[in-house]
BAFI-3210 file (N, C-alpha, C; in Angstrom, 3 decimals, decimal comma, padded with zeros to 6 digits):
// residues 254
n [1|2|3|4|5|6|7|8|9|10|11|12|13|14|15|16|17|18|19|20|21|22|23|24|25|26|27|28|29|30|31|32|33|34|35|36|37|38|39|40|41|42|43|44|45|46|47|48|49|50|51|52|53|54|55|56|57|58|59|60|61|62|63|64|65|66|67|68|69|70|71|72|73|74|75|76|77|78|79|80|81|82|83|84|85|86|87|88|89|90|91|92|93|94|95|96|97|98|99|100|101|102|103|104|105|106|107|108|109|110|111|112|113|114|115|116|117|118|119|120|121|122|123|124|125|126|127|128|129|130|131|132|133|134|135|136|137|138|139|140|141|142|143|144|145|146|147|148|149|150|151|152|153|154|155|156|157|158|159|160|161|162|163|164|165|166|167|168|169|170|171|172|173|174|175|176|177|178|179|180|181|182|183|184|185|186|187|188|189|190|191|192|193|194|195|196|197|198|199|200|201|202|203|204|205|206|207|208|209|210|211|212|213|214|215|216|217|218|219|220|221|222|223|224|225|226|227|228|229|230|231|232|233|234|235|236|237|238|239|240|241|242|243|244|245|246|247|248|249|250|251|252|253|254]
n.u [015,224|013,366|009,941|008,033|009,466|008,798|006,481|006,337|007,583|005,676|003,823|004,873|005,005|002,338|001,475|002,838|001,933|-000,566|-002,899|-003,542|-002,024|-000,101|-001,295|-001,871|-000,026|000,994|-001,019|-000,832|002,219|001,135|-000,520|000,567|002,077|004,497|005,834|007,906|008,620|006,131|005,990|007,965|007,764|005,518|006,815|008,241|006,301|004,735|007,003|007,354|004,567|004,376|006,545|004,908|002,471|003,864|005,242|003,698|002,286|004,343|004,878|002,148|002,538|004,884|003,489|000,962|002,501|003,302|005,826|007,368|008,583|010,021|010,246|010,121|008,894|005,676|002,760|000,359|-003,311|-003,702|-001,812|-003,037|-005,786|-004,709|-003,776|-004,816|-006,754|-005,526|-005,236|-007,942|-008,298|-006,621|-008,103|-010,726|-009,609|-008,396|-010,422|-012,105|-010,658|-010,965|-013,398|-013,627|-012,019|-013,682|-015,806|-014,945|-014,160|-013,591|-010,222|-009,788|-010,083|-009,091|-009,503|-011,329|-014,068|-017,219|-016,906|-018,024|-016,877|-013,916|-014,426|-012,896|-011,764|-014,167|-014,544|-012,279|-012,742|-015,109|-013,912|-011,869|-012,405|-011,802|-008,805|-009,362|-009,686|-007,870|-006,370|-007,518|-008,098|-006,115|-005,626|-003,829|-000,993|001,226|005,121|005,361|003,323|003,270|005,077|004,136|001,155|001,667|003,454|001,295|-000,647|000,597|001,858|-000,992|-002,239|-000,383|000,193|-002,483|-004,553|-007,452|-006,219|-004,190|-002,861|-003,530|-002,121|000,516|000,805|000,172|002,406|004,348|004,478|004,833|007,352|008,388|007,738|010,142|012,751|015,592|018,114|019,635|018,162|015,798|016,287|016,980|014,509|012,895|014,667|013,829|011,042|010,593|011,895|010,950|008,434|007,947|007,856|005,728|005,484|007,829|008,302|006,694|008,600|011,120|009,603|009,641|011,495|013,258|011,494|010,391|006,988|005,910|003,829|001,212|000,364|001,809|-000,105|-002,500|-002,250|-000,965|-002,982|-005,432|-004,082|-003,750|-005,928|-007,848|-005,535|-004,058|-005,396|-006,557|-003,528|-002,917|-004,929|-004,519|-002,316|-002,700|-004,627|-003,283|-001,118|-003,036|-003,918|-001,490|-000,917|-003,427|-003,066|-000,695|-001,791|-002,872|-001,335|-000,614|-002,290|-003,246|-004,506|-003,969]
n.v [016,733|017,299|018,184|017,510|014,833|013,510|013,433|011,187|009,051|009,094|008,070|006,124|003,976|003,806|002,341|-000,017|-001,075|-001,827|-004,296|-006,162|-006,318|-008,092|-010,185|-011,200|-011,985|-014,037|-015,966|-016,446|-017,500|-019,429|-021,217|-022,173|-025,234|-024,976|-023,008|-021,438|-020,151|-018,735|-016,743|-015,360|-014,531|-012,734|-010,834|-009,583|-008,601|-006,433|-005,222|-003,840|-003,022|-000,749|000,671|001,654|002,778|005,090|006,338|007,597|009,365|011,103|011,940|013,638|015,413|017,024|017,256|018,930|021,041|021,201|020,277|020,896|022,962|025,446|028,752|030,664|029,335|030,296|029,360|026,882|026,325|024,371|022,340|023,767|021,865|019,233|018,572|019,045|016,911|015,118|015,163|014,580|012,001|010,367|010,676|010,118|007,173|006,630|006,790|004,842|002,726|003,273|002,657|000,124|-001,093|-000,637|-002,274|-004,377|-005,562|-008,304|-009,052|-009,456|-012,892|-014,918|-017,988|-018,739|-019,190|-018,229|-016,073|-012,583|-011,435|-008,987|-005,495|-005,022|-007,851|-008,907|-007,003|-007,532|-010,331|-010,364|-008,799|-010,589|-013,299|-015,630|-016,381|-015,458|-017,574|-019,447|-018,901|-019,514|-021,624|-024,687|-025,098|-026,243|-025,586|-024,678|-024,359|-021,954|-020,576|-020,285|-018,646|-016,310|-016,047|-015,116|-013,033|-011,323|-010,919|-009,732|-007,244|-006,248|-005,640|-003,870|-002,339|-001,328|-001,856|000,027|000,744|000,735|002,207|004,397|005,507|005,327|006,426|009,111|009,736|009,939|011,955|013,842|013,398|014,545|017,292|018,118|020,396|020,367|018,323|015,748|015,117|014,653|012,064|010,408|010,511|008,990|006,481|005,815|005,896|003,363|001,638|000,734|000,631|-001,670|-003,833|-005,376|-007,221|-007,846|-009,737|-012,590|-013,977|-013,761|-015,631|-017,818|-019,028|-019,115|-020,235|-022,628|-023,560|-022,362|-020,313|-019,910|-020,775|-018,413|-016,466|-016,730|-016,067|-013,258|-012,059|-012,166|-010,042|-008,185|-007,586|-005,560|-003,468|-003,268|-002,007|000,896|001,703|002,596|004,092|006,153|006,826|007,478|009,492|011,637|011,976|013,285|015,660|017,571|017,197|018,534|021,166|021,638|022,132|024,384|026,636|026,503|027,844|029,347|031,838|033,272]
n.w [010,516|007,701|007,644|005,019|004,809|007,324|006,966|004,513|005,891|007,346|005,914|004,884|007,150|007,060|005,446|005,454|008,192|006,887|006,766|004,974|002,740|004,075|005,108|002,413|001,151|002,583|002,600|-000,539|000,072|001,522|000,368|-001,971|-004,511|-004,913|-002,676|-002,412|-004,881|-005,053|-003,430|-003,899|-006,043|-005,650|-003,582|-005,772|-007,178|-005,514|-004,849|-007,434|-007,609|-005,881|-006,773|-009,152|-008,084|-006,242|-008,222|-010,123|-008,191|-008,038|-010,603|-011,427|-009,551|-010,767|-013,470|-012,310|-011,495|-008,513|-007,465|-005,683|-003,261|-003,103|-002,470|-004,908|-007,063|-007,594|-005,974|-007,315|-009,190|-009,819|-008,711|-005,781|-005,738|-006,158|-003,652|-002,320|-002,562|-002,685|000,385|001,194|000,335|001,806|004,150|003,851|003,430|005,900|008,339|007,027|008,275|010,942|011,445|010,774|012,302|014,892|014,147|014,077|011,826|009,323|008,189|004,814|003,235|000,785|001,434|003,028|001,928|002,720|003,191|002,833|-000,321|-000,662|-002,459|-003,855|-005,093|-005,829|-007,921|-009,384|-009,968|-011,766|-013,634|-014,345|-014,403|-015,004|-014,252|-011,634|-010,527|-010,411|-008,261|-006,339|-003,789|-002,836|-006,181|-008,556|-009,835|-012,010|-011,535|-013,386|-013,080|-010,679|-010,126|-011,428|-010,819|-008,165|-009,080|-010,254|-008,038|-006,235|-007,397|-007,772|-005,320|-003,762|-005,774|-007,156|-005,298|-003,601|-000,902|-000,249|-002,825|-003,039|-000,931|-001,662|-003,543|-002,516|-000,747|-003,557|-004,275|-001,525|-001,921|-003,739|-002,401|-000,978|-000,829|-000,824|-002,275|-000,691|001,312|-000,233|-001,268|000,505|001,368|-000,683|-000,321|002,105|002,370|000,258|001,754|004,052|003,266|000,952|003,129|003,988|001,467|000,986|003,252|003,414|001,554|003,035|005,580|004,355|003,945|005,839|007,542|006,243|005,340|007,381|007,023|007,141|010,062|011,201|009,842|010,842|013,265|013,207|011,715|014,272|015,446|014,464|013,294|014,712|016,402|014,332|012,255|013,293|014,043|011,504|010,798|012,525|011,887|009,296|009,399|010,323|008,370|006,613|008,023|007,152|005,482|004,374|005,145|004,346|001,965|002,371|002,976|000,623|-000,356|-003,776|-003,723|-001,179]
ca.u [014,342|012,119|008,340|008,224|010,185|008,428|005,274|006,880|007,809|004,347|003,115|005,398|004,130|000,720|001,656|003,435|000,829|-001,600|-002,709|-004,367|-000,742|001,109|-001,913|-002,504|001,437|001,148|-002,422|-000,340|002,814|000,578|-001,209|000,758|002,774|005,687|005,323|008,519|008,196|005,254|006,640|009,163|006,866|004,809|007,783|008,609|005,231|004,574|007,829|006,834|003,259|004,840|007,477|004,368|002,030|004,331|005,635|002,250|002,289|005,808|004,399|001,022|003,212|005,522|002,159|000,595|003,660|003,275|006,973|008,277|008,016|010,975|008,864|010,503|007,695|004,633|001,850|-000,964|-004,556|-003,527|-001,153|-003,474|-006,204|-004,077|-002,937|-006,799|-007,682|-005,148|-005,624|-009,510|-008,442|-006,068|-009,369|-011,429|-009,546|-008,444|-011,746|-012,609|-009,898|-011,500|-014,868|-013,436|-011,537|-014,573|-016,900|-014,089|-014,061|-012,784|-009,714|-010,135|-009,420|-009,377|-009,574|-012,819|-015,522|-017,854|-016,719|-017,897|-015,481|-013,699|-014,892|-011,680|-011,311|-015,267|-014,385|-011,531|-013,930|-016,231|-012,869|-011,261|-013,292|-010,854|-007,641|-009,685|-010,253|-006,438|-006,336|-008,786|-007,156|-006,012|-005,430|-002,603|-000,057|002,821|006,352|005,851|002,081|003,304|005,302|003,327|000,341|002,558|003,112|-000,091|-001,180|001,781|001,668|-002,502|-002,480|000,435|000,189|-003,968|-005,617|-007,761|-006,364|-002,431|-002,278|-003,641|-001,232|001,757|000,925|000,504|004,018|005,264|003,692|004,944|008,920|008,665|007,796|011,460|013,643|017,183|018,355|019,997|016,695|015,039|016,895|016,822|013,123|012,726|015,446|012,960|009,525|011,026|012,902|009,565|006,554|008,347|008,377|004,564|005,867|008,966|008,177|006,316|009,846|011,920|009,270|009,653|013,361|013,859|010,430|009,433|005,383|005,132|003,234|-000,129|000,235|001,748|-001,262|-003,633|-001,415|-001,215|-004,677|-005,792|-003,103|-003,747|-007,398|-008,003|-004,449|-002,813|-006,175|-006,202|-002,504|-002,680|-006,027|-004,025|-001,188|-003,227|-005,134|-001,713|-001,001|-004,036|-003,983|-000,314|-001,322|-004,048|-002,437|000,314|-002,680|-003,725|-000,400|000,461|-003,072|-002,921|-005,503|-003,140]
ca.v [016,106|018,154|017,901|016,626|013,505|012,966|012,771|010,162|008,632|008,075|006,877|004,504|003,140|003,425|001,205|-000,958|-001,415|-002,409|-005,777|-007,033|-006,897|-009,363|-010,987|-012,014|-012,469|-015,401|-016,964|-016,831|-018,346|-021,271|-022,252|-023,166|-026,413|-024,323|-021,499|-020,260|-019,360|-018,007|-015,693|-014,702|-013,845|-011,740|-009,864|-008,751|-007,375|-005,994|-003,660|-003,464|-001,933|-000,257|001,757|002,095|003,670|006,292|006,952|007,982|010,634|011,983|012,280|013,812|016,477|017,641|017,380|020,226|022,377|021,256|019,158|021,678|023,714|026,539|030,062|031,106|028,735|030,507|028,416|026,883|026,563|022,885|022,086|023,402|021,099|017,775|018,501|018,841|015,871|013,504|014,473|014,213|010,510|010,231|010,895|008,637|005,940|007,085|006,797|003,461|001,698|003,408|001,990|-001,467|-001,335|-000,733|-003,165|-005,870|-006,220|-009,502|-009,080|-010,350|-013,810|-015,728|-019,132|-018,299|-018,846|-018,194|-014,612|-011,650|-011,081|-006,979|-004,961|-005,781|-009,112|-008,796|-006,532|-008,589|-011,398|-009,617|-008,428|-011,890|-014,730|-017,172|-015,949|-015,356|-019,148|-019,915|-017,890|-020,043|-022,685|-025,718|-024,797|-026,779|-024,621|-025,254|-023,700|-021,276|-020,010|-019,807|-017,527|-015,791|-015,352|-014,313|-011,579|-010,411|-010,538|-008,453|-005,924|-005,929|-005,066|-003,151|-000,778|-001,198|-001,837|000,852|001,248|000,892|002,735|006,199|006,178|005,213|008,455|010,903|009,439|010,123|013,745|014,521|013,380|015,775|018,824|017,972|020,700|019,404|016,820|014,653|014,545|013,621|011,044|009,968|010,071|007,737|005,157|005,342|005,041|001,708|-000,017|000,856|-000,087|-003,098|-005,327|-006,135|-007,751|-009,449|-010,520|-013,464|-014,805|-014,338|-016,396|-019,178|-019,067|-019,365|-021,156|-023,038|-024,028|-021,624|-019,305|-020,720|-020,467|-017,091|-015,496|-016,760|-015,111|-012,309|-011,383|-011,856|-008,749|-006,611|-006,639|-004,030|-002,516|-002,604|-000,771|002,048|001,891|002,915|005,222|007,481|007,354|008,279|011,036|012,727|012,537|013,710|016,915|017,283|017,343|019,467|022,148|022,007|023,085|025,671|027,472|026,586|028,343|030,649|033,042|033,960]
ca.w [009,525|007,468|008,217|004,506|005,156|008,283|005,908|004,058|006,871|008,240|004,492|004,737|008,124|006,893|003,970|006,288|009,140|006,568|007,715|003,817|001,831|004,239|004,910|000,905|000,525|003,157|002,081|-001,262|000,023|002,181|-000,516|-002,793|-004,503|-004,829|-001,879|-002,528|-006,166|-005,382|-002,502|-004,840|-007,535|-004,596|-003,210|-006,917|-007,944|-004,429|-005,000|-008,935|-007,928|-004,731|-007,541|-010,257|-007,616|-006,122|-010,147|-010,350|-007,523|-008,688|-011,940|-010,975|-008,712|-011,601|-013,882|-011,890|-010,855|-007,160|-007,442|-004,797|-001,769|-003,372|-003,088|-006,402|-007,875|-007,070|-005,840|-008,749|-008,717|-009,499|-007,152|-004,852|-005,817|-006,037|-002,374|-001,140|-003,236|-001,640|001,736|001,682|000,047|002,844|005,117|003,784|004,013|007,921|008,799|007,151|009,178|012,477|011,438|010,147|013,857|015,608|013,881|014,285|010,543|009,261|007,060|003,152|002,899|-000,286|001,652|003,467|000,789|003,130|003,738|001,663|-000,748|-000,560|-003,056|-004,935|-005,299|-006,316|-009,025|-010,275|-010,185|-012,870|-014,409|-015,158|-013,571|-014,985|-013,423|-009,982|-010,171|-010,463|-007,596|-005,343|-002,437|-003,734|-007,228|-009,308|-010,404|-012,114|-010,765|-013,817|-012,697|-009,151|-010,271|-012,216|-009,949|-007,201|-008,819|-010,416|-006,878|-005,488|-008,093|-007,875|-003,470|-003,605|-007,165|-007,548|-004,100|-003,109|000,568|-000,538|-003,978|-002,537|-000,076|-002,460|-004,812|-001,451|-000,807|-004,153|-004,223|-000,341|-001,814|-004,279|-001,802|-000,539|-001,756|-000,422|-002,583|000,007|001,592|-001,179|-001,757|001,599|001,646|-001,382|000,446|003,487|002,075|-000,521|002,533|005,073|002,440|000,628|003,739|003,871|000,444|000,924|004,160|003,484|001,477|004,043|006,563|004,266|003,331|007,187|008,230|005,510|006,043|008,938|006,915|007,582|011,433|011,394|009,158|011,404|014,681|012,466|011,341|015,478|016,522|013,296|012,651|015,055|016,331|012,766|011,655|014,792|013,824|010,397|010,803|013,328|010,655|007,844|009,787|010,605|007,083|005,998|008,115|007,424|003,813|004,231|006,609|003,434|000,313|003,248|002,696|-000,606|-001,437|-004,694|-003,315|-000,056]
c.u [013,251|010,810|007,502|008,424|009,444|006,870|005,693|007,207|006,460|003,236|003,648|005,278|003,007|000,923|001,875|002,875|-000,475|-001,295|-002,904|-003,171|000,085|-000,038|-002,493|-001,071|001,377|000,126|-001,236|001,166|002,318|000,310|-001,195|001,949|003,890|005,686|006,801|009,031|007,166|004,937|007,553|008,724|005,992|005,384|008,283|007,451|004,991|005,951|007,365|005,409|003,827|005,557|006,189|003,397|002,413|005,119|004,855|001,860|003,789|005,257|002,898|001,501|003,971|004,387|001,465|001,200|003,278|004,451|007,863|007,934|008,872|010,083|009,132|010,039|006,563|002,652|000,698|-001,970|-004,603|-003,219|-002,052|-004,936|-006,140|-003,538|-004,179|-007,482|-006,536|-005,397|-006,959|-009,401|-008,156|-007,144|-009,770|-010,783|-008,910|-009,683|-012,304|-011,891|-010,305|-012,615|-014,572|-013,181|-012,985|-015,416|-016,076|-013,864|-013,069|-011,627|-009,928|-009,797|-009,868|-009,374|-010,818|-013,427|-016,561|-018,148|-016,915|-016,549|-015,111|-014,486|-014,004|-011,701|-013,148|-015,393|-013,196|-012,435|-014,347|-015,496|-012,529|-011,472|-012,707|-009,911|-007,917|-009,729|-009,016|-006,034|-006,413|-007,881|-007,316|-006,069|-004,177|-002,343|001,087|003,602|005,970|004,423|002,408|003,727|004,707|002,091|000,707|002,862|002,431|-000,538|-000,584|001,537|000,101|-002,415|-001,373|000,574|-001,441|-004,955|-005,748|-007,195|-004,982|-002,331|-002,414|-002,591|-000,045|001,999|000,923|001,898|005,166|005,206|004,451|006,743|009,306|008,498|009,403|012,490|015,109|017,185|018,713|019,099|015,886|015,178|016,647|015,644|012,425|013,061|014,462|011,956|010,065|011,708|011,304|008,257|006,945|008,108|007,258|004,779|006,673|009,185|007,855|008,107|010,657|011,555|009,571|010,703|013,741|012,875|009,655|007,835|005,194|004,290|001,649|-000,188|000,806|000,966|-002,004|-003,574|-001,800|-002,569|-005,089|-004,999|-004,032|-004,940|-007,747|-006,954|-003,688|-003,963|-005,821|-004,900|-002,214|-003,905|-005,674|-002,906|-001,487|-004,060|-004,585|-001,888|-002,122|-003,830|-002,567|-000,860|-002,193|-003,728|-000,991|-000,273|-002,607|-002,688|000,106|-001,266|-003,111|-003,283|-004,721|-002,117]
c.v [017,091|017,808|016,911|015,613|012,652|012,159|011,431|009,075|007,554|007,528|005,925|003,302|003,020|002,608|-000,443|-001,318|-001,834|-003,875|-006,513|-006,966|-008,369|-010,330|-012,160|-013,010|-014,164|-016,599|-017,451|-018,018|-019,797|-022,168|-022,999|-024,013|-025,828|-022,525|-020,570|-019,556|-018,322|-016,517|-014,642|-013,690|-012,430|-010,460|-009,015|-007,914|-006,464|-004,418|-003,268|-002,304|-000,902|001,122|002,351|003,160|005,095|007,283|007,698|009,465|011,436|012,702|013,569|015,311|017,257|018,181|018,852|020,997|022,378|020,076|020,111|022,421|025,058|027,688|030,268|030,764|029,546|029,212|028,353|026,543|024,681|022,156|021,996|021,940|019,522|017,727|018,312|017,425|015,118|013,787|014,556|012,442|009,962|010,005|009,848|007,614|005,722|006,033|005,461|002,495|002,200|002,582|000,499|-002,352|-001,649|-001,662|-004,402|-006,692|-007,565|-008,994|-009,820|-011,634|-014,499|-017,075|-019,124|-018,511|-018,500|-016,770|-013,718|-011,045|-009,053|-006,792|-005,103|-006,587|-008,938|-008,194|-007,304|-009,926|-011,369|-009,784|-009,589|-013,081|-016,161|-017,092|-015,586|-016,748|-019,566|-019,580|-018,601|-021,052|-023,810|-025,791|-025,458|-026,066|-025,240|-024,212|-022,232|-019,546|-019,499|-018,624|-016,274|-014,632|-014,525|-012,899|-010,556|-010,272|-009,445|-007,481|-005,266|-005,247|-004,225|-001,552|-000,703|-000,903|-000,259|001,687|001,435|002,080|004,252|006,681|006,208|006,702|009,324|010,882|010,108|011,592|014,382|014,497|014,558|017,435|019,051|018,446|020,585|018,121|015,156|014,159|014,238|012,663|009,871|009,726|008,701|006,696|004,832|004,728|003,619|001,326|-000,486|-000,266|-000,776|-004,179|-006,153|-007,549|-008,774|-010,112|-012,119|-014,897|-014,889|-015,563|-018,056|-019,388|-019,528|-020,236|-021,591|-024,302|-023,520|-020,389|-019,040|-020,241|-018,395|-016,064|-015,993|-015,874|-013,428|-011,605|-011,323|-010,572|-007,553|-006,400|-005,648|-003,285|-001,804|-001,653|000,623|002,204|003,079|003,736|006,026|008,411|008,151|009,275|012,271|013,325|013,378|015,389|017,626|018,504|018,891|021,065|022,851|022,906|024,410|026,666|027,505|027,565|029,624|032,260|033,887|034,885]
c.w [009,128|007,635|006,727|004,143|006,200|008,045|004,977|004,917|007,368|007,226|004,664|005,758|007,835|006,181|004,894|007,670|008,376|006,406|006,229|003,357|002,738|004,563|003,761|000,586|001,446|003,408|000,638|-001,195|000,219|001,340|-001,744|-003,329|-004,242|-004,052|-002,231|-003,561|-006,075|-004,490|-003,131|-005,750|-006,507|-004,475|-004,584|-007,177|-006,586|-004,698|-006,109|-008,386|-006,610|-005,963|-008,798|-008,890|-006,913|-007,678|-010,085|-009,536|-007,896|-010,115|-011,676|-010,557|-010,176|-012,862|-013,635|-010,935|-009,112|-006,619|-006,493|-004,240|-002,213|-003,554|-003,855|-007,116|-007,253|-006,827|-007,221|-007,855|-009,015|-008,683|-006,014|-004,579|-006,007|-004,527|-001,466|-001,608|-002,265|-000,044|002,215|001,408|001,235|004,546|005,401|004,051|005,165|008,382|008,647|008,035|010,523|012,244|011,172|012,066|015,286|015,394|014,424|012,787|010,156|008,295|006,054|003,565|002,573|-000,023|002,467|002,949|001,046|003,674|002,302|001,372|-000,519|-001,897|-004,517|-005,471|-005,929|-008,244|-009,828|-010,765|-011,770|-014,200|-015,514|-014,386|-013,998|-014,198|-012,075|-009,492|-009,750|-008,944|-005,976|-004,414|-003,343|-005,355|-007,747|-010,101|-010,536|-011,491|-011,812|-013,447|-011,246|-009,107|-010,396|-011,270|-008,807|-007,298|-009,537|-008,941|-006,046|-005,965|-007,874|-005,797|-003,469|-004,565|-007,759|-006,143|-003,812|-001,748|000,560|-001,695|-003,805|-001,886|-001,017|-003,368|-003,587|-001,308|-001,868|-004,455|-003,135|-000,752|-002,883|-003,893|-000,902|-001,309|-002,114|-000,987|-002,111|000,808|000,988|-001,137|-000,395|001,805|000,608|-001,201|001,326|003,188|000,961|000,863|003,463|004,253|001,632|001,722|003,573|002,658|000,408|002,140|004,182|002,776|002,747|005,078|005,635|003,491|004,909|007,543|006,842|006,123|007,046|008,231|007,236|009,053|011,798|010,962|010,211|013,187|013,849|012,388|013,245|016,374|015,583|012,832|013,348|015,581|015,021|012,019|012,498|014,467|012,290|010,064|011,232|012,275|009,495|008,125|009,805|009,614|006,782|006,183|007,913|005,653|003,264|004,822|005,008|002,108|001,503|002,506|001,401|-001,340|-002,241|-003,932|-002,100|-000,270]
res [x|x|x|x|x|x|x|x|x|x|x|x|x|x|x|x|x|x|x|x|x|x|x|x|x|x|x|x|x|x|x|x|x|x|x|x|x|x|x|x|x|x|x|x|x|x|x|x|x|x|x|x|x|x|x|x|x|x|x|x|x|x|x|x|x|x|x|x|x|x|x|x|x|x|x|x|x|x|x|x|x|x|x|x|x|x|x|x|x|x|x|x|x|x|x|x|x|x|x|x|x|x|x|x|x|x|x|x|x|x|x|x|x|x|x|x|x|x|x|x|x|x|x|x|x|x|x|x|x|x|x|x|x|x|x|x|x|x|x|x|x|x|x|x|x|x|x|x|x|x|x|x|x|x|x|x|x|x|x|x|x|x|x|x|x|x|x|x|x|x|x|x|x|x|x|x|x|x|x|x|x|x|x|x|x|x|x|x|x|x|x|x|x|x|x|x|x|x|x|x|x|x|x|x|x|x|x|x|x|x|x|x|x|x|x|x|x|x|x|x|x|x|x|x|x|x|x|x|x|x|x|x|x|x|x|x|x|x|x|x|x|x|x|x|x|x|x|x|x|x|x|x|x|x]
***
C-alpha cells in the first residue's frame, strides 16, 4: 500500500469517527413523522456533499499542478502552497477535537434548546431562519419535506460543515498524489465506502430497528464525545504531518 492511500485511508476514518454527522443523521431520523424518508433523504445528501467536497480537492489539485507525485512534473510554487494550506487546516481542526475532548464538549444537538448552538447551525440560522425552524423538534412535515430536509441536512454536515468538508478536499487532493491507477482507483472505492457510513447508517438502524434511533444517539454521543474526538484528533494529526512532511519534499526551492 502506498503511503498515499494510507493517507486516504486515515481521512476516511477521520470522516468516519466524527461523532456530529451520525449524530444529526439520527436526531434527524428520531424526529420525524416519516423517519425513514427522512433517513433516506440524509443518506443521499450525506454521499451528495461527501462526492461535492472531495470534487473540490480533485479539482483544486489538478488546478495547481499538484494532481501527482510523477517527478517528470516538476514541483509548483502552488502545489506547494495548497499542500501547506491543507495540512495547517488539517491541524487546526486536530487540535480542536483534543480541546473539545478535554473540556468534555457537548456534541451539537438541535433538540437541546438550551445548548449553545455550533457555530454552524448559528450561521445557518442568520442564513435562512425559516428553513432552520422546519428543522426544530416536533415540526410537521410532510413525507415530501422529510425528504427534502433530510437531505439539505446530509449534504449541509457532510459537503459544508467546517470539521467534515476540509477533510473531504485533503482526501480528494491526497487521491490524486496516487500515481498507479489501480490504486487510485482503489483509493476512491475506500475513502466513499469508509466516509459514507456516518450517513447511511442511520437508514440501515431504522430499516432493521425501526424507533431505536433515539436510544442509540443518546448511547452514542456518551462513547464518542471524548474517544471518537481523541480518535479522530490522532487521525487528523497523522494526516496533517503526513501532508506536511509531503509539501516538505514536493518544495520548489529544493
Amino acid at each position: 500500500m502506498s503511503s498515499h492511500l494510507a493517507a486516504v485511508a486515515t481521512l476516511a476514518l477521520a470522516i468516519f469517527f466524527s461523532p456530529e454527522t451520525l449524530v444529526l443523521g439520527l436526531i434527524i431520523t428520531g424526529d420525524r413523522r416519516h423517519p425513514r424518508l427522512a433517513a433516506g433523504g440524509f443518506a443521499l445528501g450525506g454521499v451528495l456533499g461527501i462526492a461535492f467536497a472531495t470534487g473540490i480537492g480533485l479539482t483544486i489539485a489538478h488546478l495547481t499542478d499538484a494532481s501527482t507525485g510523477d517527478v517528470t512534473h516538476p514541483p509548483t510554487w502552488a502545489g506547494f502552497f495548497v499542500r501547506v494550506a491543507i495540512a495547517a487546516v488539517l491541524l487546526v481542526i486536530g487540535l480542536s477535537r483534543v480541546v473539545n475532548a478535554l473540556r468534555r464538549q457537548p456534541i451539537p444537538d438541535v433538540t437541546h434548546t438550551e445548548q449553545k448552538p455550533s457555530r454552524f447551525r448559528a450561521v445557518a440560522t442568520r442564513v435562512a431562519p425559516g428553513l432552520m425552524r422546519e428543522f426544530e423538534p416536533g415540526a410537521q412535515l410532510s413525507p415530501h419535506q422529510s425528504i427534502s430536509h433530510g437531505l439539505i441536512g446530509g449534504f449541509a454536515m457532510c459537503g459544508l460543515h467546517p470539521k467534515v468538508f476540509p477533510v473531504a478536499i485533503a482526501a480528494g487532493h491526497q487521491i490524486t498524489q496516487i500515481t498507479r491507477p489501480g490504486e487510485r482507483a482503489l483509493g476512491v472505492v475506500l475513502f466513499a465506502a469508509i466516509s459514507v457510513i456516518p450517513a447511511v447508517l442511520p437508514l440501515l438502524i431504522e430499516l432493521v430497528r425501526p424507533g431505536a434511533s433515539g436510544r442509540i444517539k443518546e448511547g452514542y454521543e456518551r462513547i464518542m464525545k471524548v474517544h471518537g474526538r481523541w480518535i479522530t484528533a490522532a487521525l487528523l494529526l497523522g494526516a496533517a504531518a503526513f501532508v506536511a512532511h509531503n509539501a516538505w519534499e514536493k518544495f520548489p526551492g529544493r
